[in-house]
PyMOL Python script that loads the backbone (N, CA, C, O; Angstrom):
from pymol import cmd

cmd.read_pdbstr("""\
ATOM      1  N   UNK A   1     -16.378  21.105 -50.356  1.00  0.00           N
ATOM      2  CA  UNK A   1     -15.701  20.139 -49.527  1.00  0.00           C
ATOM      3  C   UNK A   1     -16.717  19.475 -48.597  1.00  0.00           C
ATOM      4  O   UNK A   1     -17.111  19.874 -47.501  1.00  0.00           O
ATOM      5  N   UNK A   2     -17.081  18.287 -49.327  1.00  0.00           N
ATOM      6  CA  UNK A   2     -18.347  17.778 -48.524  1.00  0.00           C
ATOM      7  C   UNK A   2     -17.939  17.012 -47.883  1.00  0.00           C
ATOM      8  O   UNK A   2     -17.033  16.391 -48.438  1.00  0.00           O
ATOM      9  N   UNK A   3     -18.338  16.442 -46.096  1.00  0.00           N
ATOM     10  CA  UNK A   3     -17.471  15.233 -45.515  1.00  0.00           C
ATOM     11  C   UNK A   3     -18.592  14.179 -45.176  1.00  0.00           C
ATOM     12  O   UNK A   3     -19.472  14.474 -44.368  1.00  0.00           O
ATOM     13  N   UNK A   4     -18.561  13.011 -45.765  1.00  0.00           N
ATOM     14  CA  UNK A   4     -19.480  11.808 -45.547  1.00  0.00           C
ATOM     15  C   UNK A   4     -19.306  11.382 -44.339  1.00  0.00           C
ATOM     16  O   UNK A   4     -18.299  11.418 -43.632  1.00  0.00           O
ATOM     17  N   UNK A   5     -20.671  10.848 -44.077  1.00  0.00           N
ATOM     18  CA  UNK A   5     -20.963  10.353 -43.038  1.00  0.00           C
ATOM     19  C   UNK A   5     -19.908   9.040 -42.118  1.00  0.00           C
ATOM     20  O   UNK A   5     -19.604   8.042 -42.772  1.00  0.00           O
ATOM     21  N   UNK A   6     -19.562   9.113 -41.068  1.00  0.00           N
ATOM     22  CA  UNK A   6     -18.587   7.701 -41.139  1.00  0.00           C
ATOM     23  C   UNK A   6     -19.883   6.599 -39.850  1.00  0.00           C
ATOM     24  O   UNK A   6     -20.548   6.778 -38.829  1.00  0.00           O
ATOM     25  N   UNK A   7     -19.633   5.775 -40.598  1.00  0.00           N
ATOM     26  CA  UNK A   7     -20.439   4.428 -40.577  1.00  0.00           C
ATOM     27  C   UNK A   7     -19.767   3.039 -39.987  1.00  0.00           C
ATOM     28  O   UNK A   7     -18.759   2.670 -40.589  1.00  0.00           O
ATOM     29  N   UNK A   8     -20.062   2.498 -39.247  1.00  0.00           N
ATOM     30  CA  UNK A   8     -19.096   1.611 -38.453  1.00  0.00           C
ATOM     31  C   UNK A   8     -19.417   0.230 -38.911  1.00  0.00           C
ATOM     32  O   UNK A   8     -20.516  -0.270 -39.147  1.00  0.00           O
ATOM     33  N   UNK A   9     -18.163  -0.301 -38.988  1.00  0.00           N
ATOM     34  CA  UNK A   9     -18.735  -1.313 -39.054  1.00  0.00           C
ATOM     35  C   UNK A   9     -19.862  -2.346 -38.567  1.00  0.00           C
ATOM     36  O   UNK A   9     -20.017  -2.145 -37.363  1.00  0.00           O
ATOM     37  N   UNK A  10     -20.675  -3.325 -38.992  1.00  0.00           N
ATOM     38  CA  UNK A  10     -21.384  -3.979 -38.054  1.00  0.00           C
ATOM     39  C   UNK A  10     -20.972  -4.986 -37.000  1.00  0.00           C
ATOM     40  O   UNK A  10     -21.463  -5.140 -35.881  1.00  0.00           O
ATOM     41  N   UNK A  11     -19.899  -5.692 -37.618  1.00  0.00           N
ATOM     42  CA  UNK A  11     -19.280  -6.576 -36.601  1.00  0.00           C
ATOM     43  C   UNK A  11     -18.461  -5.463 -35.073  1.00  0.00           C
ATOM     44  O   UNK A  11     -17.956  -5.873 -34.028  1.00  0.00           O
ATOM     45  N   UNK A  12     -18.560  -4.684 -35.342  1.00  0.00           N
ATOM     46  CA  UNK A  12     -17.585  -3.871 -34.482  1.00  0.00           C
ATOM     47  C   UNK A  12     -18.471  -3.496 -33.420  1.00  0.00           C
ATOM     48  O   UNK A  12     -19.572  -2.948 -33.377  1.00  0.00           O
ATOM     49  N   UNK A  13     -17.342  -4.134 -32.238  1.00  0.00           N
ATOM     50  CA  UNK A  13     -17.782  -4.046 -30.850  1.00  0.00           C
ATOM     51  C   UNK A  13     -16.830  -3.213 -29.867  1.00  0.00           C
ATOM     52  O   UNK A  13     -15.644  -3.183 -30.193  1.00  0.00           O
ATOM     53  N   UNK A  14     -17.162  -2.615 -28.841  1.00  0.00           N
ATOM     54  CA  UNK A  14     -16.795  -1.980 -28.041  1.00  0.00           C
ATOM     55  C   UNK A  14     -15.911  -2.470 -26.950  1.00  0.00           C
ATOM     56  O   UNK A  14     -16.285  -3.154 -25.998  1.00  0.00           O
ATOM     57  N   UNK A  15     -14.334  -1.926 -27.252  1.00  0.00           N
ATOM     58  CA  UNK A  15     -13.201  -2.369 -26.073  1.00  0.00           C
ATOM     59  C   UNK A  15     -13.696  -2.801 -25.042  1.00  0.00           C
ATOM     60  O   UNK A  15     -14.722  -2.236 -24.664  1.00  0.00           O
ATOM     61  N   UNK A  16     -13.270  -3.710 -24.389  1.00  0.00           N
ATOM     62  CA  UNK A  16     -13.094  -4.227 -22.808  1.00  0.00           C
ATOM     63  C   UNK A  16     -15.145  -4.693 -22.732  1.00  0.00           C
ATOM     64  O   UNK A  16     -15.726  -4.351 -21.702  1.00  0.00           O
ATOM     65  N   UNK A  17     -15.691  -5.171 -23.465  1.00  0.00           N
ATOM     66  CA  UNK A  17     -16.676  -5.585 -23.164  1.00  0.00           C
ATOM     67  C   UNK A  17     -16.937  -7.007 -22.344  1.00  0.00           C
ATOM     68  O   UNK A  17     -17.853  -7.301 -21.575  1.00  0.00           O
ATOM     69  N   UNK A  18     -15.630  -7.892 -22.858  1.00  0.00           N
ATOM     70  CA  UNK A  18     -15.656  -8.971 -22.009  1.00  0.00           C
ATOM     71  C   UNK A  18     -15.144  -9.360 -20.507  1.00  0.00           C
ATOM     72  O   UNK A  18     -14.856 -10.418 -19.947  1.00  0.00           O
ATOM     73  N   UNK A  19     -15.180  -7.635 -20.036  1.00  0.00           N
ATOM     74  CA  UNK A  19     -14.227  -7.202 -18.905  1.00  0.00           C
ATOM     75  C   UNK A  19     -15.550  -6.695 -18.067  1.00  0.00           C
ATOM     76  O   UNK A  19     -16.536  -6.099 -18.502  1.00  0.00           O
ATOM     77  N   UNK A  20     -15.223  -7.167 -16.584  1.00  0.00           N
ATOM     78  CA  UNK A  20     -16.723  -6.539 -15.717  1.00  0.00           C
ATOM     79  C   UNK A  20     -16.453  -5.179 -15.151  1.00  0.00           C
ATOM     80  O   UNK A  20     -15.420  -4.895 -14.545  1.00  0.00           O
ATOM     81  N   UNK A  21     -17.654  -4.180 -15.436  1.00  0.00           N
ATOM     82  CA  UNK A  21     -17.182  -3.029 -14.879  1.00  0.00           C
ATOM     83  C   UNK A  21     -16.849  -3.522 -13.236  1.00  0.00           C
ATOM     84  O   UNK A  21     -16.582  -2.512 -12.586  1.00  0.00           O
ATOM     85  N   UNK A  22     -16.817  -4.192 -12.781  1.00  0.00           N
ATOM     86  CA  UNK A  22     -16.553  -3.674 -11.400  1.00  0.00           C
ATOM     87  C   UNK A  22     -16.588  -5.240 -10.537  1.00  0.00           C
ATOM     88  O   UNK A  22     -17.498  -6.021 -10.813  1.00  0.00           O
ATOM     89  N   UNK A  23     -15.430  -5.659  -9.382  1.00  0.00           N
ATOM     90  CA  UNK A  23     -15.467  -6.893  -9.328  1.00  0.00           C
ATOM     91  C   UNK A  23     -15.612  -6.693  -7.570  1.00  0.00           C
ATOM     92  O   UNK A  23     -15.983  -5.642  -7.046  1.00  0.00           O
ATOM     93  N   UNK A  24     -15.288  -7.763  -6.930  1.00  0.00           N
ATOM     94  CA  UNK A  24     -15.818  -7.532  -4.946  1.00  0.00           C
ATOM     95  C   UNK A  24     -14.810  -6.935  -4.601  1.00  0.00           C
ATOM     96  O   UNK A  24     -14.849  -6.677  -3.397  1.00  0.00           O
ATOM     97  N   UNK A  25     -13.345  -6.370  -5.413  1.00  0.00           N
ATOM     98  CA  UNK A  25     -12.596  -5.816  -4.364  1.00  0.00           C
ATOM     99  C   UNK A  25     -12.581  -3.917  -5.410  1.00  0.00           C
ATOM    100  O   UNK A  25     -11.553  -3.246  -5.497  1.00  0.00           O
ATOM    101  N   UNK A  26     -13.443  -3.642  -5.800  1.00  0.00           N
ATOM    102  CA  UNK A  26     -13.474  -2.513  -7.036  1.00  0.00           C
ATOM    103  C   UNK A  26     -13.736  -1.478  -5.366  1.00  0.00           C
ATOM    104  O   UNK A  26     -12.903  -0.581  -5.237  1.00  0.00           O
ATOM    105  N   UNK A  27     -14.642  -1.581  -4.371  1.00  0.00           N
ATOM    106  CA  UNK A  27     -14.613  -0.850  -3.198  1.00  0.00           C
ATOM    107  C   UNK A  27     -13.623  -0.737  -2.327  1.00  0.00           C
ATOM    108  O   UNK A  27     -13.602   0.197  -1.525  1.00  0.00           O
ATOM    109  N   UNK A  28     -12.906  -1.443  -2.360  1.00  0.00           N
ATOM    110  CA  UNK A  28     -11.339  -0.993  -1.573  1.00  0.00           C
ATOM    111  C   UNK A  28     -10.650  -0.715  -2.404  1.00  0.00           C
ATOM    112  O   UNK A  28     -10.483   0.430  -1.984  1.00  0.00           O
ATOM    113  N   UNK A  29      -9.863  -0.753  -3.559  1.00  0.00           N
ATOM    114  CA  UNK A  29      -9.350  -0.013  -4.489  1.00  0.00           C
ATOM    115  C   UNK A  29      -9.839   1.588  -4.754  1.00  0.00           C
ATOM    116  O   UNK A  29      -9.028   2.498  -4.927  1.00  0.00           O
ATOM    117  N   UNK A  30     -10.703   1.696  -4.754  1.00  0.00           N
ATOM    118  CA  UNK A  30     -11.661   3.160  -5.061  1.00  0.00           C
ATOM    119  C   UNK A  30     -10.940   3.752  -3.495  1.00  0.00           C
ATOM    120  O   UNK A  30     -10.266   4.782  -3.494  1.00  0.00           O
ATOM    121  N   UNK A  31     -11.205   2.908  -2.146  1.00  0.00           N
ATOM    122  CA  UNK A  31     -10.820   3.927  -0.944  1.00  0.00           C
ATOM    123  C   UNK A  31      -9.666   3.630  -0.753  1.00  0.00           C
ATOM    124  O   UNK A  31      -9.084   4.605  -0.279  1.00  0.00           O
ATOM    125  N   UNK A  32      -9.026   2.796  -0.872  1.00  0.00           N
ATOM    126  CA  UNK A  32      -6.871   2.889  -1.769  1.00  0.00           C
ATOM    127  C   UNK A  32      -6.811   4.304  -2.596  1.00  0.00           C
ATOM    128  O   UNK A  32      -6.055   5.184  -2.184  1.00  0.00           O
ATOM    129  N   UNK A  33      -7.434   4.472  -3.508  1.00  0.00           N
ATOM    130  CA  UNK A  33      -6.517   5.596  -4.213  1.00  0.00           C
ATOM    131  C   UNK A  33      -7.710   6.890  -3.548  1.00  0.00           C
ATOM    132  O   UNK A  33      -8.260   7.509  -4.460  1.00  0.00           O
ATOM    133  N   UNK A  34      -8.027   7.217  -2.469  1.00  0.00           N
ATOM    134  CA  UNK A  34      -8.461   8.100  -2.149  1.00  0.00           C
ATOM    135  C   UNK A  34      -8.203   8.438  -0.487  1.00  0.00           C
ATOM    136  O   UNK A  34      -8.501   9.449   0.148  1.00  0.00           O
ATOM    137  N   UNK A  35      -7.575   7.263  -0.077  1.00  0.00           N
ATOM    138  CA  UNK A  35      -6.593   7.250   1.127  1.00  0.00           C
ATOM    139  C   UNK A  35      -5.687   8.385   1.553  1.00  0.00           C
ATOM    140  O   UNK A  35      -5.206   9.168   0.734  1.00  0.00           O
ATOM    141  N   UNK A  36      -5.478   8.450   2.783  1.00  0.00           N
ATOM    142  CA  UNK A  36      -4.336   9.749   2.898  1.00  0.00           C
ATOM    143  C   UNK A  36      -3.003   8.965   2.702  1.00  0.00           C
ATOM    144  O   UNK A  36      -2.620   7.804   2.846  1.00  0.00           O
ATOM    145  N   UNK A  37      -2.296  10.589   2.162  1.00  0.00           N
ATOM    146  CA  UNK A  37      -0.821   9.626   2.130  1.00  0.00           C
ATOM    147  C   UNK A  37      -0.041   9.173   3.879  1.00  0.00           C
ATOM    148  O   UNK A  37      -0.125   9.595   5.033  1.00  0.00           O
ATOM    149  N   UNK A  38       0.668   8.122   3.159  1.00  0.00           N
ATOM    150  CA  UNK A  38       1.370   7.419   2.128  1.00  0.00           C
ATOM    151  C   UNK A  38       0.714   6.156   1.773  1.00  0.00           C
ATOM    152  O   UNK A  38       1.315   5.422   0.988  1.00  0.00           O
ATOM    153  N   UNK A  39      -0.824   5.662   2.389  1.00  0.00           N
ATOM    154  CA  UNK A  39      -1.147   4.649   1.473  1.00  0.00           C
ATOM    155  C   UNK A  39      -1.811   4.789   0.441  1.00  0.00           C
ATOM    156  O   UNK A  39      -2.458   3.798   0.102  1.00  0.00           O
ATOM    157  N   UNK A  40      -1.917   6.163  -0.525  1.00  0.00           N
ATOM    158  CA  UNK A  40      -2.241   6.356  -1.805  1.00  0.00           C
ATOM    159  C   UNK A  40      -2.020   6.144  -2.934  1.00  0.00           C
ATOM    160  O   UNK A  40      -2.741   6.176  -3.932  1.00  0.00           O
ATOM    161  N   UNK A  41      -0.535   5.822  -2.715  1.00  0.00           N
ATOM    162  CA  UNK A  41       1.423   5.944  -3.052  1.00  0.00           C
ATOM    163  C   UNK A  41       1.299   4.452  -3.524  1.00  0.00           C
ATOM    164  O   UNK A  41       0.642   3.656  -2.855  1.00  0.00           O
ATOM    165  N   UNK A  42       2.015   4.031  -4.827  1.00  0.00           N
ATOM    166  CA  UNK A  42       2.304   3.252  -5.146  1.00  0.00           C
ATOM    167  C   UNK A  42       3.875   2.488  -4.404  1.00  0.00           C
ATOM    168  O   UNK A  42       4.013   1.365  -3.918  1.00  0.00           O
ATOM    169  N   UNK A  43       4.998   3.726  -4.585  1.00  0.00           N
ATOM    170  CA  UNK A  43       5.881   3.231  -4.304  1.00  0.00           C
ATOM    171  C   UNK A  43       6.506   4.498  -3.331  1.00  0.00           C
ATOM    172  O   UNK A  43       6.008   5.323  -4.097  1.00  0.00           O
ATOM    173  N   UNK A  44       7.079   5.242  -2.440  1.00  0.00           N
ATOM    174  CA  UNK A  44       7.731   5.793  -2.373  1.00  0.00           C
ATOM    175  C   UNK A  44       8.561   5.580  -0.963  1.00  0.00           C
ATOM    176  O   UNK A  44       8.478   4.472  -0.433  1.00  0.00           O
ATOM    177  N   UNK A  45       9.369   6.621  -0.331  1.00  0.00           N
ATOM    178  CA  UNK A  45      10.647   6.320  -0.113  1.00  0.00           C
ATOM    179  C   UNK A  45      10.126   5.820   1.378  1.00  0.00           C
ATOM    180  O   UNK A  45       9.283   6.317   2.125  1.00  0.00           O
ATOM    181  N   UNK A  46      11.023   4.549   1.531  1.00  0.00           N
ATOM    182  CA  UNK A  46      10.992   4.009   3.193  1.00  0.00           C
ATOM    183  C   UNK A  46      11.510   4.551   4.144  1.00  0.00           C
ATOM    184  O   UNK A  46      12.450   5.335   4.269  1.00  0.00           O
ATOM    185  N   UNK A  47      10.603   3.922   5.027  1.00  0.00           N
ATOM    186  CA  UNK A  47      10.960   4.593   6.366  1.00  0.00           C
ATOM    187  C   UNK A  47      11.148   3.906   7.422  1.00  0.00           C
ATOM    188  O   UNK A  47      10.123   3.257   7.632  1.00  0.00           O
ATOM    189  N   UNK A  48      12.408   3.589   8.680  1.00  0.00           N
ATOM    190  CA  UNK A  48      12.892   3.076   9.342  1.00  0.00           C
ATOM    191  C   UNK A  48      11.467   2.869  10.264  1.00  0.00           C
ATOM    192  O   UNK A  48      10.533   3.627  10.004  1.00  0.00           O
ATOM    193  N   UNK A  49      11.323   2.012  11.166  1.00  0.00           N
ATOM    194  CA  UNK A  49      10.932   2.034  12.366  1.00  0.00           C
ATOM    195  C   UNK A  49      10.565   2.743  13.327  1.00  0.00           C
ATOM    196  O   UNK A  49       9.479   3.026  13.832  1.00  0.00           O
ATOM    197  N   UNK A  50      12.089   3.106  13.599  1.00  0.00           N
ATOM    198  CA  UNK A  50      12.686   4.063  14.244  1.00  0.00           C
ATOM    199  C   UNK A  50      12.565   5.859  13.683  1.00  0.00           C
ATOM    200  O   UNK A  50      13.153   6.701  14.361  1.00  0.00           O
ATOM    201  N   UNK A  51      12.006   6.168  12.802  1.00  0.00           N
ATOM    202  CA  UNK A  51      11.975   7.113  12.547  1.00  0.00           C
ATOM    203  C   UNK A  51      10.107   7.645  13.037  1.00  0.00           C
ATOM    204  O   UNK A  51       9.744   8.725  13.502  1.00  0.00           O
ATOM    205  N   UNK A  52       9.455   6.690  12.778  1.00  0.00           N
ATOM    206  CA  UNK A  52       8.201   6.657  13.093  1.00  0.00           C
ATOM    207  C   UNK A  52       7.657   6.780  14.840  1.00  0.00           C
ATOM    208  O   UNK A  52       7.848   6.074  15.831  1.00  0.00           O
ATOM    209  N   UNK A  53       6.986   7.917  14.611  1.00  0.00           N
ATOM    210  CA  UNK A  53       6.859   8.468  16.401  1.00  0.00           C
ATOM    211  C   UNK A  53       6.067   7.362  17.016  1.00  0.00           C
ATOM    212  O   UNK A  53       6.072   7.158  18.230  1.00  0.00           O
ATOM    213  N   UNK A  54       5.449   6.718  16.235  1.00  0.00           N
ATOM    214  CA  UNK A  54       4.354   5.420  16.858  1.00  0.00           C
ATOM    215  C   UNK A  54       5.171   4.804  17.552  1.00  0.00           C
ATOM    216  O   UNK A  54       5.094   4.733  18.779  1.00  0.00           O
ATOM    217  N   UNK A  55       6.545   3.994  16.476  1.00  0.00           N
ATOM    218  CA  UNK A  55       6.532   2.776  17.345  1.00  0.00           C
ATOM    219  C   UNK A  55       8.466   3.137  18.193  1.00  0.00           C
ATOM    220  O   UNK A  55       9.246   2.504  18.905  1.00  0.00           O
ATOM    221  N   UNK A  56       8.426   4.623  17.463  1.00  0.00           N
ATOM    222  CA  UNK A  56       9.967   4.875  18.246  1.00  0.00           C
ATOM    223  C   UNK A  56      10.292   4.277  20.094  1.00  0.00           C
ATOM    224  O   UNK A  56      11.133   3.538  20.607  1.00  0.00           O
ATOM    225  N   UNK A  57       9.150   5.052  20.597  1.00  0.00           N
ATOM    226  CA  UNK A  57       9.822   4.971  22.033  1.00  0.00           C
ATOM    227  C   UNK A  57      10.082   3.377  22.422  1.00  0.00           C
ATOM    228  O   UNK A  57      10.740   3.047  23.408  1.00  0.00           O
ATOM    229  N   UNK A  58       9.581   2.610  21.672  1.00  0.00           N
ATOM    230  CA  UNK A  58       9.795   0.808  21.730  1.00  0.00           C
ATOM    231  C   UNK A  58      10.658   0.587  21.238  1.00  0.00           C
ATOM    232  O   UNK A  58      11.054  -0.569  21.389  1.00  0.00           O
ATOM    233  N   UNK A  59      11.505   1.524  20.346  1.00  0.00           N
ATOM    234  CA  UNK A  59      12.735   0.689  20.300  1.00  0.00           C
ATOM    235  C   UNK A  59      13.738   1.395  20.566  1.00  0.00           C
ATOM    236  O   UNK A  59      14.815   1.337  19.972  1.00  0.00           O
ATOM    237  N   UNK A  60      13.393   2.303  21.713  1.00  0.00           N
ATOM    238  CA  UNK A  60      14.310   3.511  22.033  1.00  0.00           C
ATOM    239  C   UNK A  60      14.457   2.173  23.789  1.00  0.00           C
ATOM    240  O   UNK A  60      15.360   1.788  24.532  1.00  0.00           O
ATOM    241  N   UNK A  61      13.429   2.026  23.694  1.00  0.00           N
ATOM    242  CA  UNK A  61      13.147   1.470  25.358  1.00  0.00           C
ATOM    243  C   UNK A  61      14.077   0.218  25.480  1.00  0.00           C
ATOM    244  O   UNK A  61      14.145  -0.608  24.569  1.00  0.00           O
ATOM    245  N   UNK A  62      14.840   0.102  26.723  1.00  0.00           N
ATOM    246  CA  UNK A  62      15.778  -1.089  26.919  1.00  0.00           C
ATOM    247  C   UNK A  62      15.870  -1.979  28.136  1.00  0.00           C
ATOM    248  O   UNK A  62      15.446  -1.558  29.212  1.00  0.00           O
ATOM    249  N   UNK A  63      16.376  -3.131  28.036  1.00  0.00           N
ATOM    250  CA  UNK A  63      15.725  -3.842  29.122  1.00  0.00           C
ATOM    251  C   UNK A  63      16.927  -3.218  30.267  1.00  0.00           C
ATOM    252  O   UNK A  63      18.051  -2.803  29.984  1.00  0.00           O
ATOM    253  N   UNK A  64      16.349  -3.297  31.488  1.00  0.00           N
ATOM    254  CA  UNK A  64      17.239  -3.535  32.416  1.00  0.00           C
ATOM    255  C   UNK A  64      18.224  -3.741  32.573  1.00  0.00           C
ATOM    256  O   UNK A  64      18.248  -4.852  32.044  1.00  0.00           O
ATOM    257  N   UNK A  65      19.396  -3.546  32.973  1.00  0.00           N
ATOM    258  CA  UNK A  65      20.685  -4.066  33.295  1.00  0.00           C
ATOM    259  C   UNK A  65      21.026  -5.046  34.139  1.00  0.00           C
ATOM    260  O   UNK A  65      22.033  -5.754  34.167  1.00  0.00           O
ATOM    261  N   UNK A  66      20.020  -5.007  34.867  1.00  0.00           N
ATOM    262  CA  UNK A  66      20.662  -6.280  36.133  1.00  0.00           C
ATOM    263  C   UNK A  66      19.947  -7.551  35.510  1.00  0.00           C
ATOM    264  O   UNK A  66      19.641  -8.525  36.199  1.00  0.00           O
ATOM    265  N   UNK A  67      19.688  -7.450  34.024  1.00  0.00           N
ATOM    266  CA  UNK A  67      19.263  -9.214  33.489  1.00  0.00           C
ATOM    267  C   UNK A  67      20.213  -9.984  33.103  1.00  0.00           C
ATOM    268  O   UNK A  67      21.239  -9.304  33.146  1.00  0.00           O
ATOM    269  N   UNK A  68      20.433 -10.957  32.773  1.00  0.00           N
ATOM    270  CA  UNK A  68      21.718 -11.328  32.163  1.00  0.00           C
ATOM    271  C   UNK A  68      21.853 -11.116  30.445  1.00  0.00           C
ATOM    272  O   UNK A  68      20.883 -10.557  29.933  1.00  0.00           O
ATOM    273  N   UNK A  69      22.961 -11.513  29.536  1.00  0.00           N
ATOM    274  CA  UNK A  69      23.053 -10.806  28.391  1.00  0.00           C
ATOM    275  C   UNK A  69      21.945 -11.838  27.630  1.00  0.00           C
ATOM    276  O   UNK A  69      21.249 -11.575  26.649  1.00  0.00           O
ATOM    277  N   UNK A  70      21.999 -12.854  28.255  1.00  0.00           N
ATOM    278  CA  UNK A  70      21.045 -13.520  27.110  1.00  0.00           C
ATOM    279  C   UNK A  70      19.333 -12.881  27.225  1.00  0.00           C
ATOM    280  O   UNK A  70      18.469 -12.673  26.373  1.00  0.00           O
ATOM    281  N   UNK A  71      19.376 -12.735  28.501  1.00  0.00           N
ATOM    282  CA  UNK A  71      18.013 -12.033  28.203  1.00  0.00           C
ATOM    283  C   UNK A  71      17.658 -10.878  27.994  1.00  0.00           C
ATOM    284  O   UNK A  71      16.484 -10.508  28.000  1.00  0.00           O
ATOM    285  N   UNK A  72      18.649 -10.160  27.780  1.00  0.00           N
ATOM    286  CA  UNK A  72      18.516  -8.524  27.165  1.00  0.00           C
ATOM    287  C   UNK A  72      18.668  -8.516  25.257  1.00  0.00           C
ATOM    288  O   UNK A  72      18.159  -7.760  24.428  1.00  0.00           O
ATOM    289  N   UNK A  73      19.524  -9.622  25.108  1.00  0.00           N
ATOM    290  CA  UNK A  73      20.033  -9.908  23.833  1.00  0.00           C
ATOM    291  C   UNK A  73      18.286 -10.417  23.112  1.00  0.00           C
ATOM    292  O   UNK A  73      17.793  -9.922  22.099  1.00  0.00           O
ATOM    293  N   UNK A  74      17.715 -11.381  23.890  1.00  0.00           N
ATOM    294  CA  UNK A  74      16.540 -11.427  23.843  1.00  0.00           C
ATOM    295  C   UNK A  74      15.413 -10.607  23.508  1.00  0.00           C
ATOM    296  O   UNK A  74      14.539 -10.762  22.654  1.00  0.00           O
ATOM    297  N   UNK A  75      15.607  -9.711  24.344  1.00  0.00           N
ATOM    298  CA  UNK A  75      14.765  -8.471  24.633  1.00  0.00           C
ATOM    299  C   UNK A  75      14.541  -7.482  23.388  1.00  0.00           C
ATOM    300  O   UNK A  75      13.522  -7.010  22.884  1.00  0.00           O
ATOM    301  N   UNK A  76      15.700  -7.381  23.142  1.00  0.00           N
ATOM    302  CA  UNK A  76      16.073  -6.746  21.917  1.00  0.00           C
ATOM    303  C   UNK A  76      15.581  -7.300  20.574  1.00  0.00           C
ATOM    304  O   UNK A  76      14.971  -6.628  19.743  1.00  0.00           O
ATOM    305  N   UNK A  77      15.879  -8.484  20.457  1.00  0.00           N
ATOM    306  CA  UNK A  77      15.360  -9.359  19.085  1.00  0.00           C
ATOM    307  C   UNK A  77      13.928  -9.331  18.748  1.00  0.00           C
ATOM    308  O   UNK A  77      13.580  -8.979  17.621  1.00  0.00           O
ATOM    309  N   UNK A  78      12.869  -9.761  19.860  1.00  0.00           N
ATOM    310  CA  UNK A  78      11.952  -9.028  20.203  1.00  0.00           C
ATOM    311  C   UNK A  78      11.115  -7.747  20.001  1.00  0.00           C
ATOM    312  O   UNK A  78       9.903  -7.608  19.830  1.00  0.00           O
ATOM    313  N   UNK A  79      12.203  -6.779  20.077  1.00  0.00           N
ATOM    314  CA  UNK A  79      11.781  -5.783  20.051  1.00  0.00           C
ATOM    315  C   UNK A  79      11.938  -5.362  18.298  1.00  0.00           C
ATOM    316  O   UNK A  79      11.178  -4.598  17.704  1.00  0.00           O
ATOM    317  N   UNK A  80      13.093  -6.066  17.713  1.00  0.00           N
ATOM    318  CA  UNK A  80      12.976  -5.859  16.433  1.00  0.00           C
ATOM    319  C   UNK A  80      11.544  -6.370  15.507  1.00  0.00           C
ATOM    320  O   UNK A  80      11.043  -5.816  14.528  1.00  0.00           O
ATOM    321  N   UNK A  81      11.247  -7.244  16.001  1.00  0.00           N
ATOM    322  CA  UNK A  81      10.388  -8.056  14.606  1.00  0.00           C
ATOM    323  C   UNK A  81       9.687  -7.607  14.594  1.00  0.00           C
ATOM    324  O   UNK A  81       8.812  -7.851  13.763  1.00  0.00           O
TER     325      UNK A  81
END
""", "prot")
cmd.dss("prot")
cmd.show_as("cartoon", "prot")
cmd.util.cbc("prot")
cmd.orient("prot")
């Protein structure tokens, strides 16, 4: 059981050759998928605002009472975006 040699064709060239190993953003991608989570993460589950200790106490925080409603109503809108 003799097995011959296998021989390639000559025209035959090697996948993705007309593709550059590596382009100006190949260095932030590389420290993207080596990031801590959750920016490692393609997709996963959201998270309120408000659940986040950073920016909680800002939207825990409320204006004054002695403003009038338009400017607390204000205050608030504000505080969302």
């Amino acid at each position: 059981n003799e097995e011959e040699e296998f021989v390639l064709p000559e025209e035959f060239e090697p996948l993705l050759t007309g593709v550059p190993l590596y382009t100006d953003d190949t260095a932030n991608v590389i420290a993207l998928v080596w990031a801590p989570r959750p920016f490692n993460r393609r997709s996963d589950r959201t998270r309120r605002a408000l659940d986040i200790s950073l920016v909680k106490s800002c939207y825990l925080e409320h204006c004054p009472s002695e403003h009038p409603v338009k400017v607390r109503v204000s205050y608030q809108k504000l505080l969302k975006c």
